[in-house]
C-alpha positions in Angstrom: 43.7 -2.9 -6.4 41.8 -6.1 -6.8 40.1 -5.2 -3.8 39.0 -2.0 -4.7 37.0 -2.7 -7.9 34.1 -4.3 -5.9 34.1 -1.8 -3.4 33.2 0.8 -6.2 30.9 -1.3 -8.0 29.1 -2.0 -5.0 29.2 2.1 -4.4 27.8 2.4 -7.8 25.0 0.0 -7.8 24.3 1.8 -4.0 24.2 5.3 -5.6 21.7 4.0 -8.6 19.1 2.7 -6.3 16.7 4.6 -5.9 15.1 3.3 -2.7 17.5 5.2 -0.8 17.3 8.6 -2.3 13.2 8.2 -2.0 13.8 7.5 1.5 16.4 10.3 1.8 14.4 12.7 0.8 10.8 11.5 2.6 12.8 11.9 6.0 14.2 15.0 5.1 10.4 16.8 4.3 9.0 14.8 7.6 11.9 16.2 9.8 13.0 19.2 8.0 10.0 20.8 6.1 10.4 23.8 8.1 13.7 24.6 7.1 12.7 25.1 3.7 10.1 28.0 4.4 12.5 30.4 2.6 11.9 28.2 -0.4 8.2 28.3 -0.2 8.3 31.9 0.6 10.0 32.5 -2.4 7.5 30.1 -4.3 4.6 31.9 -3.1 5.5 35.4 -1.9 1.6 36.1 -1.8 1.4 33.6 1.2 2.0 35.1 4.9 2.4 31.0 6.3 4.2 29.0 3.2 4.7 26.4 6.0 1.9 24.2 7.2 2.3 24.1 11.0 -0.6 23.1 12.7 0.0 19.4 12.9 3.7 17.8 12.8 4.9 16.3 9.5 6.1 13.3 11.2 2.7 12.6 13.4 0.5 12.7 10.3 3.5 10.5 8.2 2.6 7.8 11.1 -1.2 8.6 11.1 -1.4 7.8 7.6 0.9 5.0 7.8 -1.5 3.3 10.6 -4.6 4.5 8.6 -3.3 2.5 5.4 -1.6 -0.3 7.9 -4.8 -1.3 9.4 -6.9 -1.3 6.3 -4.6 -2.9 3.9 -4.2 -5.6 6.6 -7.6 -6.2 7.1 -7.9 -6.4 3.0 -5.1 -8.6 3.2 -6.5 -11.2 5.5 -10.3 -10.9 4.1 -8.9 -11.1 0.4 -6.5 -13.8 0.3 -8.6 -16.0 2.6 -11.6 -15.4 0.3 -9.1 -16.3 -2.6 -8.0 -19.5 -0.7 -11.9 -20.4 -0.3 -13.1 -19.5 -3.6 -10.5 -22.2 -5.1 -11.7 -25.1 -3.4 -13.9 -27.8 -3.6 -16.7 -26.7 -1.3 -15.8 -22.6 -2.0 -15.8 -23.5 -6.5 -19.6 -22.7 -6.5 -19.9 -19.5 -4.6 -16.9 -17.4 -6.6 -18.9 -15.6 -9.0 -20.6 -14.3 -5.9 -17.4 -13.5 -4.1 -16.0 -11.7 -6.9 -18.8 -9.4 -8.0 -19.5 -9.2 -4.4 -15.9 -7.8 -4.0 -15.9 -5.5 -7.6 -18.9 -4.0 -6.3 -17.3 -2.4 -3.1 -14.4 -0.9 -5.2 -16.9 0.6 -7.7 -18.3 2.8 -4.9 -16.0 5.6 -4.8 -14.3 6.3 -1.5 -16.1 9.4 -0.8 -19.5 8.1 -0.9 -18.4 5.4 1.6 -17.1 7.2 3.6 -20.3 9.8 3.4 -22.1 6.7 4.6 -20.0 5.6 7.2 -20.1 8.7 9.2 -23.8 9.0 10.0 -22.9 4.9 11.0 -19.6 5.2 12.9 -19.0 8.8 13.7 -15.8 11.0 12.7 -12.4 9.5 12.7 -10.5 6.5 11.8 -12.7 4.4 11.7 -14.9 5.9 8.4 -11.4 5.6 6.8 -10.7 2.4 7.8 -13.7 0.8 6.4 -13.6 3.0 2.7 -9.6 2.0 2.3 -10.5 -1.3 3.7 -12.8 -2.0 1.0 -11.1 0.0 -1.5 -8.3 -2.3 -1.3 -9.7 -5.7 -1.6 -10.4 -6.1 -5.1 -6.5 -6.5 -6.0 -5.3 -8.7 -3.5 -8.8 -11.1 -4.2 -7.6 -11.2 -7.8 -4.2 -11.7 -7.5 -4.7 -14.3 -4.8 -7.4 -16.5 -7.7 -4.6 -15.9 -10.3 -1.4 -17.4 -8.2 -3.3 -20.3 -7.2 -4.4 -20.8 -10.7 -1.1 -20.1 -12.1 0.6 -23.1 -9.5 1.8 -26.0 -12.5 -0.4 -29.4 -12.5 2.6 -31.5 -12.0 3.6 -29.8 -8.1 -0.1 -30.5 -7.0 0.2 -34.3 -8.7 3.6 -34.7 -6.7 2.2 -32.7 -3.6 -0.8 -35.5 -3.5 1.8 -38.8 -4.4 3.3 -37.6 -1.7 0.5 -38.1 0.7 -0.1 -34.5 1.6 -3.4 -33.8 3.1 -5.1 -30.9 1.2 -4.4 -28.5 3.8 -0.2 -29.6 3.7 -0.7 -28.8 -0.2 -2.2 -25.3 0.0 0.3 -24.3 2.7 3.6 -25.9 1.3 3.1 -26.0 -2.6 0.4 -23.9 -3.5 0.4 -20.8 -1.5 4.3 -20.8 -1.7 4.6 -21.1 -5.3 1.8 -18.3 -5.4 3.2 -15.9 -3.3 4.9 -13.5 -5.7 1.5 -13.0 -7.9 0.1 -12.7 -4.7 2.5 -10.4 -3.8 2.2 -8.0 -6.3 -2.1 -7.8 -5.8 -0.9 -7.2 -2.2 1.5 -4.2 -3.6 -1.3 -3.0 -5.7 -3.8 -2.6 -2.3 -1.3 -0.9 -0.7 -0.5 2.1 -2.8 -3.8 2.4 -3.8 -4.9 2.9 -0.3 -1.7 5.5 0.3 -2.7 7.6 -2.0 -6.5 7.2 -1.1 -5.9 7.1 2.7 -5.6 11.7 1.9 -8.9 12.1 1.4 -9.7 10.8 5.3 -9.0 13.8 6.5 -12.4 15.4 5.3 -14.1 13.0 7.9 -11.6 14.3 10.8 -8.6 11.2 10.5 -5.3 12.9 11.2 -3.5 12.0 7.4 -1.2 13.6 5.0 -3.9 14.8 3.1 -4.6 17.1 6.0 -2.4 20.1 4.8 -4.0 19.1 1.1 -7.5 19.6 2.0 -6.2 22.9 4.9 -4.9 24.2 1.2 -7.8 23.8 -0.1 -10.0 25.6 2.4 -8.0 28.5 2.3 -6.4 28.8 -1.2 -3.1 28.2 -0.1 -1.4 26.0 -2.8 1.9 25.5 -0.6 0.4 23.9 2.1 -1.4 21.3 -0.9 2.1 20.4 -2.5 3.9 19.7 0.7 1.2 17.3 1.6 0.9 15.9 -2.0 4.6 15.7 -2.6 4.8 13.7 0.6 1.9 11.4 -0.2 4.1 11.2 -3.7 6.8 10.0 -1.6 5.7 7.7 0.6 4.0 5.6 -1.7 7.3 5.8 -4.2 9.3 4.3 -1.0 6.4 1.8 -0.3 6.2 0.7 -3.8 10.0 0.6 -3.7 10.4 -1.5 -0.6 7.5 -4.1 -2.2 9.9 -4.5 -5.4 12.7 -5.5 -3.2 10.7 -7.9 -1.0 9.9 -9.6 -4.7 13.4 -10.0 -5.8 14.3 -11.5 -2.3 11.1 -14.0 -2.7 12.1 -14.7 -6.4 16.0 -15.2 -5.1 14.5 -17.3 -1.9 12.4 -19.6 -4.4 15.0 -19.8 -6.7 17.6 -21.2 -4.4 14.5 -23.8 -2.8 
């Protein structure tokens, strides 16, 4: 019997998460939207296709998962290593610059980037890529100023008795001891790009927001909630996954 009682509570912790049930049911609309056309048909009985079927659910999920996992990455890299260098010595002077430099290309709204773009770049990805890109740098920049600023006095004195060069105390005190402030600017980006990442479609990138903006155009309002509900989803799972990976980092920095 003793045996038992953790068994359940583990079940019942298991059935309260609600990572899994996201997940559940974002794998169910990618791989099984079509089996719910007699739900949609009775939804919209006006509608002669309540199913979007030009394009596979589960090619534009991993379109718009490569669409948001190149740009956030790229925001990632440029923001965090603009953070690193606007908090030194010889970087101190130019951060004003950085950061309305930085403000300034989320103030443009998507749209009119990616308006601009395509005269530049053509149709495609790569219009998207360079809206979300920019889109997305503005939280992980700030986050990335705060956790270095937030790193106690007292780790960088010990870092420095210790005899760490600068370098050794950015990569083993600060940047560790920033990480879950950074984290979360990183989390921000993220979903903020999955939700904007919909509105590449209008410049020819395969996304979710495909069926949205095929809804649109022809006035069929099944079509838009099956690609907004999945949008919905997917960033509900992403956000999901990113609370996890902070407990383990919290758990992992507690146990250090």
């Amino acid at each position: 019997m003793s045996g038992a009682a953790p068994v359940s509570a583990s079940g019942r912790a298991w059935a309260r998460d609600p990572l899994p049930w996201a997940l559940a049911a974002l794998l169910l609309l990618v791989f099984g939207m079509a089996w719910l056309k007699p739900l949609f048909a009775a939804l919209f009985p006006a509608l002669e296709r309540p199913v979007y079927a030009q394009d596979s659910f589960l090619g534009l999920t991993l379109a718009h998962l490569k669409i948001v996992g190149l740009s956030s990455g790229f925001a990632v890299i440029v923001g965090v290593a603009a953070g690193i260098f606007a908090t030194r010595a010889s970087g101190r002077e130019f951060r004003p610059l950085i950061e309305t430099v930085v403000a300034a290309g989320q103030t443009f709204p998507p749209v009119a980037v990616l308006a601009v773009a395509v005269p530049v770049v053509g149709f495609g990805e790569a219009p998207a890529l360079i809206a979300l890109a920019l889109y997305g740098l503005l939280p992980v920049l700030q986050s990335t100023l705060a956790g270095i600023a937030s790193v106690p006095p007292a780790a960088r004195e010990a870092a420095e008795g210790l005899g760490l060069s600068p370098w050794q105390r950015l990569l083993r005190v600060e940047l560790p001891l920033a990480a879950p402030v950074i984290l979360a600017g990183v989390r921000t980006s993220v979903i903020i790009n999955i939700g904007t990442a919909a509105i590449a479609s209008t410049v020819g990138a395969k996304t979710l927001g495909l069926p949205i903006i095929v809804g649109l155009s022809g006035f069929n309002t099944a079509y838009v909630l099956q690609g907004a509900v999945l949008v919905g989803l997917l960033a509900v799972v992403t956000d999901l996954g990113f609370e996890r990976l902070v407990q383990r980092l919290g758990r992992w920095q507690s146990a250090q």
